[in-house]
N, C-alpha and C positions, 0 to 999 in steps of 0.2 A: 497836643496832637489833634488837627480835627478829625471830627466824629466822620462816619463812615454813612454814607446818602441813606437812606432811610429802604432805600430799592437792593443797596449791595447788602446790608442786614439780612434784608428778610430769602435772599438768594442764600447766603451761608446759614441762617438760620434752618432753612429747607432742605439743605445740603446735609447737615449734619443729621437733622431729625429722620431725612430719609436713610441714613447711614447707620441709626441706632436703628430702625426698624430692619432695614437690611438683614443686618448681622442676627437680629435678636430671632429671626424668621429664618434663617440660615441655622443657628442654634438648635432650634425648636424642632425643625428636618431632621438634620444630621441625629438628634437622639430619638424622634422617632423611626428614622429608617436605622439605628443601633436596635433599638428595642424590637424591632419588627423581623430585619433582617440580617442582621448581625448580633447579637445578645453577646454571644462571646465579647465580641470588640471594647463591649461594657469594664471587662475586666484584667484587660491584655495591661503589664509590663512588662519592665525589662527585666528578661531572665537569661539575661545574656551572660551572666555569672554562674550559671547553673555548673554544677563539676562534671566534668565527661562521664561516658560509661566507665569507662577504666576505671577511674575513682570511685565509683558508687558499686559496680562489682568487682569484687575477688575471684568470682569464674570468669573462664574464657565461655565456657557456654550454661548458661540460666535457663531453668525450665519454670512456665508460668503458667498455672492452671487458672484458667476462665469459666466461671459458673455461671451460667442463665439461673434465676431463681422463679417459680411462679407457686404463686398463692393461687388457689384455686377461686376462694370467695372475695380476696380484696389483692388488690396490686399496690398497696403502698406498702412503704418502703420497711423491711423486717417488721412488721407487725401480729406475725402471726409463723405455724411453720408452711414452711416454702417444701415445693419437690424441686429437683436441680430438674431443667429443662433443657440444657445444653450445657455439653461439657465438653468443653478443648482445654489442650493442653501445646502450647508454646516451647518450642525451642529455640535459644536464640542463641546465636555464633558470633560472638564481638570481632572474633578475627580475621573470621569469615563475612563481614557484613549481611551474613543471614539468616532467614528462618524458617521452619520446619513445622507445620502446622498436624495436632492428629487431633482425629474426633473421635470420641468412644460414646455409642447409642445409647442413645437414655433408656434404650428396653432388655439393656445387654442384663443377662440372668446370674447375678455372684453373689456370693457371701458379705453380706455384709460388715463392717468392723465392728466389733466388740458384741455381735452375735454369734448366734449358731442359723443365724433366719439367712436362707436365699429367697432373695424377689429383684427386682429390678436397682439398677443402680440409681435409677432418679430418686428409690428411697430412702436411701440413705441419710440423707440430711434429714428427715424426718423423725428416723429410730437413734440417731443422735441426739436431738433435740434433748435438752434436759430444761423445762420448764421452772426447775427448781434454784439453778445456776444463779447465779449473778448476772452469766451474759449467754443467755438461752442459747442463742444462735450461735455463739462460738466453738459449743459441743459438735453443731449439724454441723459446723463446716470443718470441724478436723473429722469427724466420721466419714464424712463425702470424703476427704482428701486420702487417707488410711482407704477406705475402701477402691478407692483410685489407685493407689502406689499397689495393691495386693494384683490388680489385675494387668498392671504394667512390668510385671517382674523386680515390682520393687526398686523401680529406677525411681532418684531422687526427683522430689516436686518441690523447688526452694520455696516457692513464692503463690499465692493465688490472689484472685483479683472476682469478686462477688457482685451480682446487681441483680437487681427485681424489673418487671418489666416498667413500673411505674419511674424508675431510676434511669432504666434504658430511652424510654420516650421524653424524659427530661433532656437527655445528656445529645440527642441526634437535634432535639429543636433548636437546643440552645447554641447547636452547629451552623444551623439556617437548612438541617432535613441531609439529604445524598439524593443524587441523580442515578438514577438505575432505571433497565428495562425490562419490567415481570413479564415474562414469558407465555404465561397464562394468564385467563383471566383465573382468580381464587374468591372463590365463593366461602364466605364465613357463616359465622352464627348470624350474626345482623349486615347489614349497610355497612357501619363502622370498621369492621371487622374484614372487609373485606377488598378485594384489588382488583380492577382494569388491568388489561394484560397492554403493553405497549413502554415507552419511555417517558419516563418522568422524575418530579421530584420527590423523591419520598421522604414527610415528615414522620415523625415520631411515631405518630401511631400506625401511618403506614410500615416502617419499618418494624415495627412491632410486629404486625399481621404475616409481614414476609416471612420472618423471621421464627415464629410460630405456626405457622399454616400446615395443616396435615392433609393428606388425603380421609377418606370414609372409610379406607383399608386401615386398620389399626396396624399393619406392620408395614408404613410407610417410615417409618423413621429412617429407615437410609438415604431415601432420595429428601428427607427432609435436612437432613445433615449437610446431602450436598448442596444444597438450596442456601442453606446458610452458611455455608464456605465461599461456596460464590459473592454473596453479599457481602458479608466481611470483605473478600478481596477487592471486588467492585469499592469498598467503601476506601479502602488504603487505596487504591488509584485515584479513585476522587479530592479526595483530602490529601495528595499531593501536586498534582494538578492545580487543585485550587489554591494552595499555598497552606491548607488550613489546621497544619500538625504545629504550628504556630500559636492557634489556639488551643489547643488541647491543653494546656498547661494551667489558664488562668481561667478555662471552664474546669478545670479538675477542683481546683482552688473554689469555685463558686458551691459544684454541688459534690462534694466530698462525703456527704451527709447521706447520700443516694449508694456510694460504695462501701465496702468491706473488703481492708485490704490487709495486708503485712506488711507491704510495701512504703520506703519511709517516703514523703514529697518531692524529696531531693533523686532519690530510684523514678520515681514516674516520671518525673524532670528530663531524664537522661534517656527512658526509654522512650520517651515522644520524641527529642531532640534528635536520636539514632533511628526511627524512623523515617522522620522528616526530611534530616541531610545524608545517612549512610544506607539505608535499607531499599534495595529497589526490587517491584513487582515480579522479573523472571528471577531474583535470589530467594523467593517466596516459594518451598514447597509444601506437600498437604499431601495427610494418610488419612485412612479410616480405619479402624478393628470393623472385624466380619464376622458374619458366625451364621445361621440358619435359625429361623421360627420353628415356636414349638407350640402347643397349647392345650391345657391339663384339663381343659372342661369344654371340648367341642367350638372351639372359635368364637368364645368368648370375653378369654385374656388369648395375649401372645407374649411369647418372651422370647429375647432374644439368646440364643447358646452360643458363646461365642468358639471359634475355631483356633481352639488354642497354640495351633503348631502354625495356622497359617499367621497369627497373629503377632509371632514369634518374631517371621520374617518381616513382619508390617514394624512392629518397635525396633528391630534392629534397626534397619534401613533409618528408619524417622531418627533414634537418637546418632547414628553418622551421616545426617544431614545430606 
């Protein structure tokens, strides 16, 4: 065979070298712009096997408690005892393709479980706490959860689903943030802490501040509730929009380590995948319990007293959807 001119060599020579470089530069992009702005993408497969809802519940409608956790001196993840900061409770209708969203005040004033002590219900999880356990935290979260079914008329809670805020600002970056417009601007303790009123992206720790932002009025907790039902919903229109309940499977998978659940992998499987393709935004509704402030030492504490009759009608309603 004769050799090839010494000019056509060094053309396919340059051809190929610029074609490893190419690629190798194309590689080297695609996983930084994964890492930057997609992280999830890092650990997306196929979970196209996952088993329907049917199959992973035996009810037609499941109730799922959601806990805000905060440490007051560190935010990483169970290390210390938490107050509950937010507490929803989830109702979902498989057959109904819906769900029923209620929020009960973290200032609301009840008995606590396995006391005789009334104070707020965010403390709960605190006077649970058994230090001495095997698994500290496991005490706080059945006393929250007991102290929740007492004030819900004892309608069953199958399920809860636990995170610290250090867990919650992991879990929004590693989404690539949500697009939302604070309404105001929110002034915090620092710079960090705080939000530009207008439309934007909010990462982790912006969603954090939303999410927690109070007024200087210590009995703002209701319009802080609604603040954070809004974002939640704003965040399920987002993350369907963007296709992004797709990820939530193999980000659950990454920082699993960040939640506290009862829930087996195959359950969160199913409830992301019926968000994603069955659950739409106007099948989405949302209650509050109410009640009136009180305060035992001149407007110092507040507590919230909840209205037990009006409250009545607020859980009927919410559990028939």
């Amino acid at each position: 065979m004769d050799r090839l001119p010494q000019k056509a060599r060094f053309y396919i020579a340059l051809t190929i070298t610029t074609g490893i470089v190419v690629l190798s530069f194309s590689i080297i992009f695609y996983g930084v712009y994964q890492v930057y702005f997609a992280p999830a993408s890092l650990f997306r497969g196929d979970f196209g096997n996952v088993s329907s809802v049917e199959e992973e519940f035996g009810q037609r409608v499941v109730k799922v408690a959601i806990l805000g956790l905060h440490n007051r001196n560190e935010d990483n993840t169970f290390g210390d005892v938490y107050f509950v900061d937010t507490i929803l409770v989830v109702s979902i209708d498989f057959d109904r393709n819906s769900l029923a969203l209620l929020a009960i005040p973290r200032d609301s004033y009840v008995t606590l479980a396995g006391s005789d002590t009334k104070d707020r219900i965010r403390q709960s999880y605190s006077y649970g706490y058994d230090a001495e356990a095997a698994d500290p935290h496991a005490a706080g979260l059945q006393a929250t959860l007991a102290t929740l079914g007492s004030i819900l008329d004892d309608v069953k809670i199958h399920y809860y689903i636990a995170m610290d805020l250090q867990g919650l600002r992991e879990l929004i970056d590693s989404m690539g943030g949500v697009y939302y417009t604070v309404e105001e601007d929110l002034i915090g303790f620092t710079p960090r802490e705080s939000l530009k009123a207008g439309p934007q992206q909010l990462d982790g720790q912006g969603y954090v501040n939303y999410l927690t932002y109070r007024e200087e009025d210590t009995r703002d907790d209701l319009n802080r509730m609604k603040r954070q039902k809004d974002l939640l919903l704003a965040t399920f229109v987002y993350f369907k929009e963007m296709g992004l309940f797709s990820y939530v499977i193999p980000t659950y998978t990454a920082y699993r380590e960040y939640i506290r659940t009862d829930l087996s992998f195959n359950q969160v499987a199913a409830l992301a995948l019926f968000a994603g393709e069955r659950l739409e935004s106007d099948a989405i509704k949302d209650y509050s319990l109410t009640g009136e402030y009180f305060s035992p030492d001149q407007g110092k504490t507040f507590y919230l007293v909840l209205d037990v009759e009006a409250n009545k009608k607020i859980i009927e309603r919410w559990t028939g959807q």
